[in-house]
N, C-alpha and C positions, 0 to 999 in steps of 0.2 A: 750470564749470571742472573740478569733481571729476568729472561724468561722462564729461570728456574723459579724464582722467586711467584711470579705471576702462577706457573703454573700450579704451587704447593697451595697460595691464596683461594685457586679456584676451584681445586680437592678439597681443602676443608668446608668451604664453603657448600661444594655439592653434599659433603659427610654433613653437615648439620642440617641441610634439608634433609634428606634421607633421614634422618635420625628422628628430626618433627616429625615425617609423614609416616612413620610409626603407629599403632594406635596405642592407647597406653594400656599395658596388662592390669586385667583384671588381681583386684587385693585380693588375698585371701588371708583367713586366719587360720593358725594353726594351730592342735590341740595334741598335745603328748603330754609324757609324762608314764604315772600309776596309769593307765586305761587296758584295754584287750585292746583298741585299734586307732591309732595313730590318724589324725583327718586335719585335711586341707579345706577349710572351707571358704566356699565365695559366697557373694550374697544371692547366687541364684540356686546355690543349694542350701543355704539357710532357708527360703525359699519354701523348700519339701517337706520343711520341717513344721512343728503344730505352730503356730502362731499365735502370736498374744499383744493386746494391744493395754495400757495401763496410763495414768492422767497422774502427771506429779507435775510439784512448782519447781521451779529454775531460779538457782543463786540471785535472781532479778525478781522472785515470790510469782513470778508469771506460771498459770497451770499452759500445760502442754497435752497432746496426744502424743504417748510415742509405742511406736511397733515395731515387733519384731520376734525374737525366740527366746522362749525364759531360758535361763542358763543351764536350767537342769537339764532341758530337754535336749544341749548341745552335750554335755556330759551324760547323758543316758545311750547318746547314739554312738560314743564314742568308746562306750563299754565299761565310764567311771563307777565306782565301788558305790552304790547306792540300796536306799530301800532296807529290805532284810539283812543283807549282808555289810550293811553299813554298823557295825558294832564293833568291842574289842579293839583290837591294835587300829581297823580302818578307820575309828573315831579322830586317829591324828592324821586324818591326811586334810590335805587344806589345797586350794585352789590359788594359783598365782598369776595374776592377770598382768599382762606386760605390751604397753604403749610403745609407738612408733618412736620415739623419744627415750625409752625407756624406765620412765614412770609405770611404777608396779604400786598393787595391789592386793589384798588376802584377805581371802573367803574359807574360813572352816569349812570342809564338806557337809556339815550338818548345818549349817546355815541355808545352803541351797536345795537341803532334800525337804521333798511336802511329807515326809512323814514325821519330818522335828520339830519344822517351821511352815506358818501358812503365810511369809516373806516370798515374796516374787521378786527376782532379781533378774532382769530383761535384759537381752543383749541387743540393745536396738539400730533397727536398719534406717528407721524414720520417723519426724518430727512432724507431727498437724500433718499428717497424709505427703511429707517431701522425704527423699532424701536426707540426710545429715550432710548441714553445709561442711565442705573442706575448713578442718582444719577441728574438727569433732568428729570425722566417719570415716570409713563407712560403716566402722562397728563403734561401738558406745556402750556401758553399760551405766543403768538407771536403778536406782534403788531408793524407791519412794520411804522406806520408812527410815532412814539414814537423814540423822537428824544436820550435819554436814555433807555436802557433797565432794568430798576428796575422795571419795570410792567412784565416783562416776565417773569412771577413767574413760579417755577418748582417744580415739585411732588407736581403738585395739588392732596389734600385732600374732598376740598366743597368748593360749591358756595353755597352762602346765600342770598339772596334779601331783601333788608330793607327799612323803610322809614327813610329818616333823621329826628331829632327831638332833638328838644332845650336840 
């Protein structure tokens, strides 16, 4: 009995090394919803995407540098309703941002398109040229003219595109 016991001790034991010596998978975020094409993104295809870098203050009035992809341009590549064809019924669609936590957010679609608003709303990868420390990243979104920051949702998980309805 005791060398069942030993041996079950020194199985789990191996399982939990093996499981550390794992690397740990790459985040991705994911974008559905309203779009033409459904995307998983990590940050090395955010990446490929135009880049933008923008200087706002921090809950602390501290300015920062932070980079990354304005949100439009995640929604542009994703097929969301934008530009000319953004009128009419696509007026109510709205953008639903959802933390790892599940802390959500909403963005009118005409909030983030440059043909309503010249608002840059940044989904960003990095702070003063680092990374986003754990436990704000690896996605983030920044919105400097957001007079409170309860939009600046952190460990973005997925954007979702939706229509409003009764």
């Amino acid at each position: 009995m005791l060398v069942k016991k030993c041996f079950v001790v020194v199985a789990l034991l191996l399982l939990c090394c093996i499981v550390r010596a794992q690397p740990p998978q790459p985040q991705a975020l994911s974008v559905s919803g309203e779009v033409l094409k459904p995307l998983s993104l990590s940050i090395e295809d955010l990446a490929k995407l135009p880049q933008a870098k923008l200087k706002a203050k921090d809950r602390d009035n501290t300015e920062h540098e932070y980079g990354g992809v304005a949100l439009v341009e995640i929604l542009k590549e994703a097929g969301a309703t934008l530009g000319g064809q953004l009128r009419g019924e696509n007026l109510a669609k709205y953008v639903l941002v959802t933390a790892a936590d599940n802390y959500q957010v909403l963005y009118a679609l005409p909030e983030l398109d440059p043909e309503f608003t010249s608002n840059v709303v940044l989904l960003a990868t990095t702070v003063d040229g680092k990374p986003l420390p754990k436990g704000e990243g690896p996605f983030r979104l920044i919105n400097p003219t957001d007079k409170k920051h309860a939009r600046w949702i952190r460990e973005i998980k997925s954007i979702k595109i939706q229509y409003a309805k009764d």
